[in-house]
C-alpha positions as CSV (number, residue, x, y, z in Angstrom):
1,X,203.9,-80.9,21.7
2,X,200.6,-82.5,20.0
3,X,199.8,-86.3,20.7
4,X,197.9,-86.3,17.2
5,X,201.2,-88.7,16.0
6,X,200.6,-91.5,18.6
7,X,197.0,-90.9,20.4
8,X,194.8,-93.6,19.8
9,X,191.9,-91.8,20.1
10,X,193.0,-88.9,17.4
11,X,191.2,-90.2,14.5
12,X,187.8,-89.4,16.7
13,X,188.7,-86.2,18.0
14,X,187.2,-82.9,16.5
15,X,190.2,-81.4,18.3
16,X,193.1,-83.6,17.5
17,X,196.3,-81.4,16.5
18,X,195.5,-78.2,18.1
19,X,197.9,-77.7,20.6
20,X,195.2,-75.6,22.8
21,X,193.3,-79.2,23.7
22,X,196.2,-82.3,21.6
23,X,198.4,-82.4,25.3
24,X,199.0,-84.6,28.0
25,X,196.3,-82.9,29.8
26,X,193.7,-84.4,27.6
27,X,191.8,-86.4,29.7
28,X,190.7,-89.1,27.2
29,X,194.2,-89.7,25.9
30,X,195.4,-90.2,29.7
31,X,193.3,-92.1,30.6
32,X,194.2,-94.8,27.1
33,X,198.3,-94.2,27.7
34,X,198.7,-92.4,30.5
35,X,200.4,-88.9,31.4
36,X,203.8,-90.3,29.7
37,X,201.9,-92.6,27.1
38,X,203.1,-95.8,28.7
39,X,200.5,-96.2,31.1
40,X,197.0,-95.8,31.2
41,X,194.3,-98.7,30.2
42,X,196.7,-100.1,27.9
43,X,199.3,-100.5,30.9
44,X,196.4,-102.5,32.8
45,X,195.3,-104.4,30.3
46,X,198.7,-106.0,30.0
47,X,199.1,-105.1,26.1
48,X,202.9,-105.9,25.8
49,X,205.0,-103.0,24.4
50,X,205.6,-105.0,20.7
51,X,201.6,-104.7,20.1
52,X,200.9,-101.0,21.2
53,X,200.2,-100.2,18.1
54,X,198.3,-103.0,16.4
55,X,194.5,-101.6,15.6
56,X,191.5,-103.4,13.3
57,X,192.4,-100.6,11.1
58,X,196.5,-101.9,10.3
59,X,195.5,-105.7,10.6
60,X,198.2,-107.0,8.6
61,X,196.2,-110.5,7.6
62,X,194.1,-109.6,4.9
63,X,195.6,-111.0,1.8
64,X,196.6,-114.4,3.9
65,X,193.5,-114.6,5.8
66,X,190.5,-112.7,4.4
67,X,187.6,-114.2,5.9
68,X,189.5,-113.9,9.5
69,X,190.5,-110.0,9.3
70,X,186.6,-109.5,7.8
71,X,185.0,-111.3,11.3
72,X,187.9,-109.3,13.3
73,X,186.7,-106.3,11.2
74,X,183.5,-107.0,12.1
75,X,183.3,-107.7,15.3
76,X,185.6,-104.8,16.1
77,X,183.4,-102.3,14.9
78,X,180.5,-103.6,17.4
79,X,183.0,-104.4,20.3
80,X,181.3,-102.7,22.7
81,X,178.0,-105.0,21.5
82,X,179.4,-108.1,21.4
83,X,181.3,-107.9,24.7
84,X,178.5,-107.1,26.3
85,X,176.9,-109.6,25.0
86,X,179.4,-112.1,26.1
87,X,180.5,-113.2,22.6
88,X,183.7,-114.6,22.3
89,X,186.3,-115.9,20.0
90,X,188.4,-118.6,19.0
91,X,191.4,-118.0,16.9
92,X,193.2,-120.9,16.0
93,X,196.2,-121.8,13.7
94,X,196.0,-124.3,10.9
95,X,199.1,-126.6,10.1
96,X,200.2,-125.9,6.7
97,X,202.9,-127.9,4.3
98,X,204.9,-124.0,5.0
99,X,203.7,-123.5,8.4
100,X,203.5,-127.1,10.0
101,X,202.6,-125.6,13.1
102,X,200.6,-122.8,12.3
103,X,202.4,-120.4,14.3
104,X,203.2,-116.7,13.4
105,X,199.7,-116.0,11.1
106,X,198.1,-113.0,12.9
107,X,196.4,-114.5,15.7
108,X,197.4,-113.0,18.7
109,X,197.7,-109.6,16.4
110,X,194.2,-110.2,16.0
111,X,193.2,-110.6,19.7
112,X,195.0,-107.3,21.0
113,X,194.1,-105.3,17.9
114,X,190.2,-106.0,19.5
115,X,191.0,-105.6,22.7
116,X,192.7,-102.0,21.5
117,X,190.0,-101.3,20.1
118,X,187.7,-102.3,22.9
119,X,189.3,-100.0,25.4
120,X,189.2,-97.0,22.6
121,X,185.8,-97.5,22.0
122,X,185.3,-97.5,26.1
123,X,186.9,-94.3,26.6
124,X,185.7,-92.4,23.7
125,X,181.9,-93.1,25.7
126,X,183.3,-91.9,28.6
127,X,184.4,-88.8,27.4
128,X,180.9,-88.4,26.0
129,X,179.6,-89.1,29.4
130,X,177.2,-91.7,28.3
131,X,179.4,-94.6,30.0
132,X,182.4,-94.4,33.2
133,X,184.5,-96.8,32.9
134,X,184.8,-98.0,37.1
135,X,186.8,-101.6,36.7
136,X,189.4,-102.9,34.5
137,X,187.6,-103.5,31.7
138,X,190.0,-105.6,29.4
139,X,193.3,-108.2,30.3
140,X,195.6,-109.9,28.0
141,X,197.4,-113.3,29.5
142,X,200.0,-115.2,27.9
143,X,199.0,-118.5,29.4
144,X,202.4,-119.9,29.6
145,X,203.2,-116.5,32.0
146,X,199.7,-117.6,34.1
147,X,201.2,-120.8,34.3
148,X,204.4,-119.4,35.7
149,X,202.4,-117.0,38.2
150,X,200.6,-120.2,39.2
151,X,203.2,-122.5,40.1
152,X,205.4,-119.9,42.2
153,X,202.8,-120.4,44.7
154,X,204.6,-123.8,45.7
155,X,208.5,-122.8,45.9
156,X,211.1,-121.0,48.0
157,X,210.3,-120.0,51.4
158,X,207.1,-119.9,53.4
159,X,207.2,-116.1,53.1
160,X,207.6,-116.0,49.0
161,X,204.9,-118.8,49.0
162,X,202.5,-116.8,50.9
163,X,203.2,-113.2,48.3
164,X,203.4,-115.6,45.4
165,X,199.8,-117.4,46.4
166,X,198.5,-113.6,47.0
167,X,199.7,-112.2,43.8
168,X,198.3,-115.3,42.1
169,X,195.0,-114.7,44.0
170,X,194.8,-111.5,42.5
171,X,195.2,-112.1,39.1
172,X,193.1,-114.9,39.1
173,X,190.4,-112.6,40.1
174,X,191.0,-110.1,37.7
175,X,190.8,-113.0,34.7
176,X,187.5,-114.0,36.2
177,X,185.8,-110.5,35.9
178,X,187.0,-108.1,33.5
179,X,185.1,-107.6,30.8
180,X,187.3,-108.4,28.0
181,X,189.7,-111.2,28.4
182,X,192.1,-113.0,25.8
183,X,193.7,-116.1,26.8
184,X,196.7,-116.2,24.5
185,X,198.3,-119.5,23.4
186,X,195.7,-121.9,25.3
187,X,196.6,-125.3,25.1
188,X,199.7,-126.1,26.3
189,X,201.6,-128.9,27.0
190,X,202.4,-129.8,30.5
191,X,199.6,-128.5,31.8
192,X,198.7,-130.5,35.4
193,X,195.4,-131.6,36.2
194,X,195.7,-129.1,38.9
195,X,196.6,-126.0,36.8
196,X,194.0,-127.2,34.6
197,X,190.9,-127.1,37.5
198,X,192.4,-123.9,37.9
199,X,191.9,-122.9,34.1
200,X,188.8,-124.4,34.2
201,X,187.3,-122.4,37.3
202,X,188.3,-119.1,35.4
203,X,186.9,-120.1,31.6
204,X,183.5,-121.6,33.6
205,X,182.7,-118.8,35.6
206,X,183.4,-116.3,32.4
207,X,180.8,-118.6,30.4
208,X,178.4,-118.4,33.4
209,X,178.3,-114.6,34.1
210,X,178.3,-114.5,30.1
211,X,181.9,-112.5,30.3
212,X,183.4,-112.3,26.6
213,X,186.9,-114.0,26.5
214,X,189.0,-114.4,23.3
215,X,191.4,-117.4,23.0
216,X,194.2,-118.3,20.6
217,X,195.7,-121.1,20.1
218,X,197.9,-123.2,17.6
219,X,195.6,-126.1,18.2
220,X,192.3,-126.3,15.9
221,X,189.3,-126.2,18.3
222,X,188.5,-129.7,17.2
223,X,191.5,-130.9,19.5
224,X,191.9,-128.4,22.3
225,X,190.1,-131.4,24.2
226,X,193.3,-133.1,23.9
227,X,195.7,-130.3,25.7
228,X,192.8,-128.9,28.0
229,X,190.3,-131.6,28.7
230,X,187.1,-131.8,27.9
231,X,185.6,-129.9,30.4
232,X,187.6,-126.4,29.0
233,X,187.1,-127.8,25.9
234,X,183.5,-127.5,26.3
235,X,183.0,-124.0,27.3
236,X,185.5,-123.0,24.8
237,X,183.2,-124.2,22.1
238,X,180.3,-123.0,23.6
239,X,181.3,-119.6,24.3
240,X,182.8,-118.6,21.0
241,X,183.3,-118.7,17.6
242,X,186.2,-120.4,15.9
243,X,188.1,-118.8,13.0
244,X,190.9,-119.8,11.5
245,X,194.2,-119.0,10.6
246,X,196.9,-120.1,8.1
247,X,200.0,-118.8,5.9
248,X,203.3,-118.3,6.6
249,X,205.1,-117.6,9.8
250,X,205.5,-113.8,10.0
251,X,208.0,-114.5,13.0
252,X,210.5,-115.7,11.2
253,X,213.4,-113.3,9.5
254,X,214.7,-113.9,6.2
255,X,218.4,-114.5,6.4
C-alpha cells in the first residue's frame, strides 16, 4: 500500500509512490497522520475530521473572495516566517443582502488550511534535520467548545470539579504557548466577564511573547469591542491583520 493518495507531504517527496519508502514507516508522514493516518500532528492540533483535507492549494474562495485567498496564499507560503514572527490574522465575515450574517464564506477553511500547512511545512524541516519539532506547535479551538471546557469547572461533584478545573488548566496552557493558534468563531454572545478575563489572559500573553494566533469571527473587527471588550479587542487589532470575507453561505444545501 502507497500513502502517495492521502500523504500530505507527497507533493514534496522525491520518493512519494515507491512502495520501497511511500508506507506507514515513513517517518515524516507519521509523524503529520500518524501510523493509521488519524493521528499524528494533525490529531494534536485539534484539526476536526470535516477539514483534514483543506490545503492553501484547494482554497475553495477564490472567485468569492480574491483578495482573501491571495493574503491566505501568501502568507501560507512564508508560514514558517510569519509565525515566527508572531504575525497574526483576523478573518472576519461581512453581512451581505444574501448572507446577512456573513457566515459559511471560507473563514474557518481558511484558518486550518494555514495551520495545515504550517505543520507540513514544520515537518518537511524536520525531516531535513534543519529544525525538531519538540512542543505542539499548532492548536485549533472552537471557542464556543473552550467555553464549554471552561464552565465545567463549576458543576457536578467536588471530584468532576477538581478533573474538569485540571483538564481546563491544561488546555489553557496549551492556547497560551503553541506556536500557532486559531481562535475560531471569537465573539460570542454570553460571554461572562469572567470567561472573558480568561480570554483575555490567553490573547495578552500570545501578543506579549509575540506568539502568532489567527481568529475568525462573523463580527467585523470594528465591533469585536462589543462581544469581547475592549481590552481583547485591543490586542486583536494589534496583533493581526484583518481580512475580510463575503458571499454566500457555503453551509447551506440546496433543497
Amino acid at each position: 500500500m502507497t500513502l502517495e493518495h492521502k500523504c500530505l507531504l507527497a507533493e514534496y517527496c522525491s520518493k512519494a509512490g515507491n512502495p520501497t519508502f511511500c508506507n506507514p514507516l515513513c517517518f515524516p508522514f507519521t509523524r503529520m497522520h500518524g501510523v493509521n493516518g488519524d493521528g499524528g500532528l494533525l490529531a494534536v492540533a485539534n484539526i476536526p475530521n470535516k477539514y483534514k483535507n483543506a490545503t492553501i492549494q484547494n482554497l475553495p474562495f477564490e472567485e468569492s473572495n480574491p483578495k482573501a485567498f491571495l493574503i491566505t496564499q501568501k502568507y501560507g507560503a512564508k508560514v514558517v516566517e510569519k509565525v515566527d514572527e508572531g504575525v497574526g490574522l483576523y478573518f472576519f465575515g461581512v453581512p451581505t443582502k444574501e448572507n446577512s450574517k456573513g457566515t459559511g464564506t471560507g473563514k474557518t477553511t481558511a484558518a486550518i488550511a494555514l495551520v495545515i500547512e504550517y505543520l507540513r511545512q514544520r515537518s518537511i524541516l524536520e525531516a531535513k534535520q534543519e529544525r525538531s519539532i519538540n512542543n505542539e506547535p499548532a492548536f485549533f479551538m472552537k471557542m464556543a467548545k473552550f467555553q464549554n471546557v471552561y464552565s465545567s469547572q463549576f458543576s457536578g461533584s467536588t471530584e468532576t470539579k477538581e478533573a474538569n478545573g485540571d483538564k481546563y488548566q491544561a488546555l489553557k496552557r496549551k492556547m497560551k504557548n503553541v506556536d500557532l493558534l486559531v481562535l475560531d468563531d471569537i465573539g460570542l454572545r454570553g460571554m461572562t466577564e469572567a470567561f472573558t478575563t480568561e480570554v483575555y489572559e490567553i490573547i495578552d500573553e500570545r501578543e506579549t511573547e509575540e506568539r502568532a494566533t489567527i481568529f475568525t469571527s462573523n463580527t467585523p473587527d470594528d465591533r469585536i469591542h462589543e462581544y469581547v471588550g475592549e481590552q481583547v479587542a485591543s490586542r486583536i487589532e494589534g496583533m493581526t491583520h484583518a481580512i475580510p470575507f463575503k458571499g454566500k453561505d457555503n453551509r447551506k444545501k440546496s433543497l
